[in-house]
VOKE-450000 format. One line per field, with one value per residue (C-alpha): residue number from 1; x, y, z. Coordinates in nm, 4 decimals. Layout:
<rs>
num	[NUM,...]
X	[X,...]
Y	[Y,...]
Z	[Z,...]
</rs>
This chain:
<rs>
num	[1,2,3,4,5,6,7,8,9,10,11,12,13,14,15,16,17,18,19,20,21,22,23,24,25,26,27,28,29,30,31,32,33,34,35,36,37,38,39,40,41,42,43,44,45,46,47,48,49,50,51,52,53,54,55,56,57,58,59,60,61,62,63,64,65,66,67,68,69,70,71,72,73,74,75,76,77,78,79,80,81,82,83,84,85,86,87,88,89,90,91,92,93,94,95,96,97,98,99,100,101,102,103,104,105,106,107,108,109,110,111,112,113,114,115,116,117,118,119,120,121,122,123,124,125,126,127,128,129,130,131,132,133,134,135,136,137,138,139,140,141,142]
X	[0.9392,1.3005,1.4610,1.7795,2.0596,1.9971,1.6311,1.7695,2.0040,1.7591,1.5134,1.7700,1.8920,1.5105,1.5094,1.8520,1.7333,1.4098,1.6252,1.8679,1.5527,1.4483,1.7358,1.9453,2.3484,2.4759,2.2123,1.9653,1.5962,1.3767,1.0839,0.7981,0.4854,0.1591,-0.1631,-0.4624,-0.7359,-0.7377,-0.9273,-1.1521,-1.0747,-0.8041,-0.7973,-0.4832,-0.1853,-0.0003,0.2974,0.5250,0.3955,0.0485,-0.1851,-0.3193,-0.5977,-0.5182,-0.6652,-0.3620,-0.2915,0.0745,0.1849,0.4718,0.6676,0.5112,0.1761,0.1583,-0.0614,0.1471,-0.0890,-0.4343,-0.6191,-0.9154,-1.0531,-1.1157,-1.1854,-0.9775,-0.8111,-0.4197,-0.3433,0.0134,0.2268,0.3818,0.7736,0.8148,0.9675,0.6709,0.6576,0.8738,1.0613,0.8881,0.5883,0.7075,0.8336,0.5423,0.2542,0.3729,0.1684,-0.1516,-0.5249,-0.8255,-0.9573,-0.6906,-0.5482,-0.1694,0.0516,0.3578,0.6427,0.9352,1.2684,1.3679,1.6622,1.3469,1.1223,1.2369,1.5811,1.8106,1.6521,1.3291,0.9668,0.9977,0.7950,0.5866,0.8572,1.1830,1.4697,1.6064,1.1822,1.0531,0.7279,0.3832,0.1321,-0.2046,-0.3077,-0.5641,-0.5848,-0.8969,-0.8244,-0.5525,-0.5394,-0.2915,-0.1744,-0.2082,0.0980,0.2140]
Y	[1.1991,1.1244,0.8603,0.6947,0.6136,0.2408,0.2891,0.5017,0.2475,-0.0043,0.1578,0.2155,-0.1090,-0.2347,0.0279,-0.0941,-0.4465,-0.3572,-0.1736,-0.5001,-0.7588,-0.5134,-0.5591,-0.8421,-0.8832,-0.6823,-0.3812,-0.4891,-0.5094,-0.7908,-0.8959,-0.8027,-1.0343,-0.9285,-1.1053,-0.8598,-1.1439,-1.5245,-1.7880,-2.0297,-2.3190,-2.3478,-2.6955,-2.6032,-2.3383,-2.1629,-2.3369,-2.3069,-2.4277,-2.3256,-2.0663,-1.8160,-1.5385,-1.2458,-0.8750,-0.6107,-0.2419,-0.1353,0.1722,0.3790,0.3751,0.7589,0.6329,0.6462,0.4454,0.2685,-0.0035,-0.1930,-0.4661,-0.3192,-0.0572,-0.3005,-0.5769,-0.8022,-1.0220,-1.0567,-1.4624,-1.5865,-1.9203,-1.8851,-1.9198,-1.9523,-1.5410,-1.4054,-1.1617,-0.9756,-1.2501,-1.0708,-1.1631,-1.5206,-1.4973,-1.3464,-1.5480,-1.8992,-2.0838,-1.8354,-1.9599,-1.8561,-1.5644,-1.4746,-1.1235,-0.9583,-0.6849,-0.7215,-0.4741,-0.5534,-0.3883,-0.3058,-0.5739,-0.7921,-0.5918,-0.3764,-0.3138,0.0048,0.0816,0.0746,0.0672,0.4184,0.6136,0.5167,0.2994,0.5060,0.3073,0.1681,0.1897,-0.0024,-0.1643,-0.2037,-0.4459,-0.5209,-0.8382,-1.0988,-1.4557,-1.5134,-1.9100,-2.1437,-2.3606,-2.6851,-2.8355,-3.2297,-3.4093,-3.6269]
Z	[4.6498,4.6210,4.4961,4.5957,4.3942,4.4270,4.2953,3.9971,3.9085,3.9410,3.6843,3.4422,3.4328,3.3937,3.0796,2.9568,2.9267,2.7737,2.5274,2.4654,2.4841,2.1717,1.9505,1.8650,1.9149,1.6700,1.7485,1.5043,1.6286,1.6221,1.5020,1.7161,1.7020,1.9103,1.9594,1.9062,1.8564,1.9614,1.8708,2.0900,1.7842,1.6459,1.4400,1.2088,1.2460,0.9767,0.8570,0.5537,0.2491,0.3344,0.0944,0.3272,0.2593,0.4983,0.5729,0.5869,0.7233,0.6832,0.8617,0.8565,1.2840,1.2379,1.1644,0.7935,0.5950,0.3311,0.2165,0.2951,0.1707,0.3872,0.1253,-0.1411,0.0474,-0.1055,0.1035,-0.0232,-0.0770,-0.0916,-0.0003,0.3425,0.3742,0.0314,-0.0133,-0.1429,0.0897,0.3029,0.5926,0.8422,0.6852,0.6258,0.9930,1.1683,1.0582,1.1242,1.3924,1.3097,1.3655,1.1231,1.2501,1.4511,1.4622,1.5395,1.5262,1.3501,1.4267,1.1423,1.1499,0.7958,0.7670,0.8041,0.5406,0.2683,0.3728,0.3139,-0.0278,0.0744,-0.1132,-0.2770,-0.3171,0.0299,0.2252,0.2663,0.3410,0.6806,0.7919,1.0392,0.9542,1.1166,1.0174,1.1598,0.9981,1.0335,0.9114,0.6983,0.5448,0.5574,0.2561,0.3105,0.0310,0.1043,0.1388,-0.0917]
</rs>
């Protein structure tokens, strides 16, 4: 099969964008939010302020385990949007349903930066987080 020059300048412009859609202006990537799991009902969505009770993996781009909440089955608790956790955290998990599950794909300027976590989280990494929502606790409004 051979390909003509308009077809091979038609894929790589299809890559180039992919690449650009990836990153933001000045070359830095984005945050990458996946659903793995929906919900059927969904009655209330993360938002800042809330307390929510989630299940963790973090991984390594490479596929290194860094940290879990899995093994002890403790689920990690912590007030959304109010930088308790990394922005890509506080980021990623607004608008989430109990029960519901994503991927989260955070560039470091969004996680632990240039310095890193050492000694598991070397600096400039990219993060990857499987997390799922377990409770939402909403503080009522005064």
């Amino acid at each position: 099969m051979r390909l003509s020059w308009v077809q091979v300048l038609t894929v790589l412009s299809i890559c180039l964008s992919a690449v650009a859609t990836a990153t933001g202006a000045e070359g830095k990537r984005k945050l990458q939010v996946g659903v793995k799991k929906r919900v059927d009902h969904c009655p209330i969505k993360s938002r800042k302020g809330d307390v929510l009770h989630m299940h963790y993996t973090g991984k390594l781009e490479d596929g290194t385990e860094f940290d879990s909440s899995l093994p002890q089955n403790q689920p990690f608790v912590f007030s959304l949007g109010t930088v308790q956790v990394i922005k890509g955290w506080d980021q990623g998990l607004l608008g989430m349903c109990e029960g519901e599950k994503r991927k989260l794909v955070i560039p470091s300027e969004l996680g632990y930066g240039e310095r890193g976590a050492p000694p598991k989280i070397p600096g400039g990494a990219t993060l990857v987080f499987e997390v799922e929502l377990l409770k939402i606790e909403r503080r009522s409004e005064l």
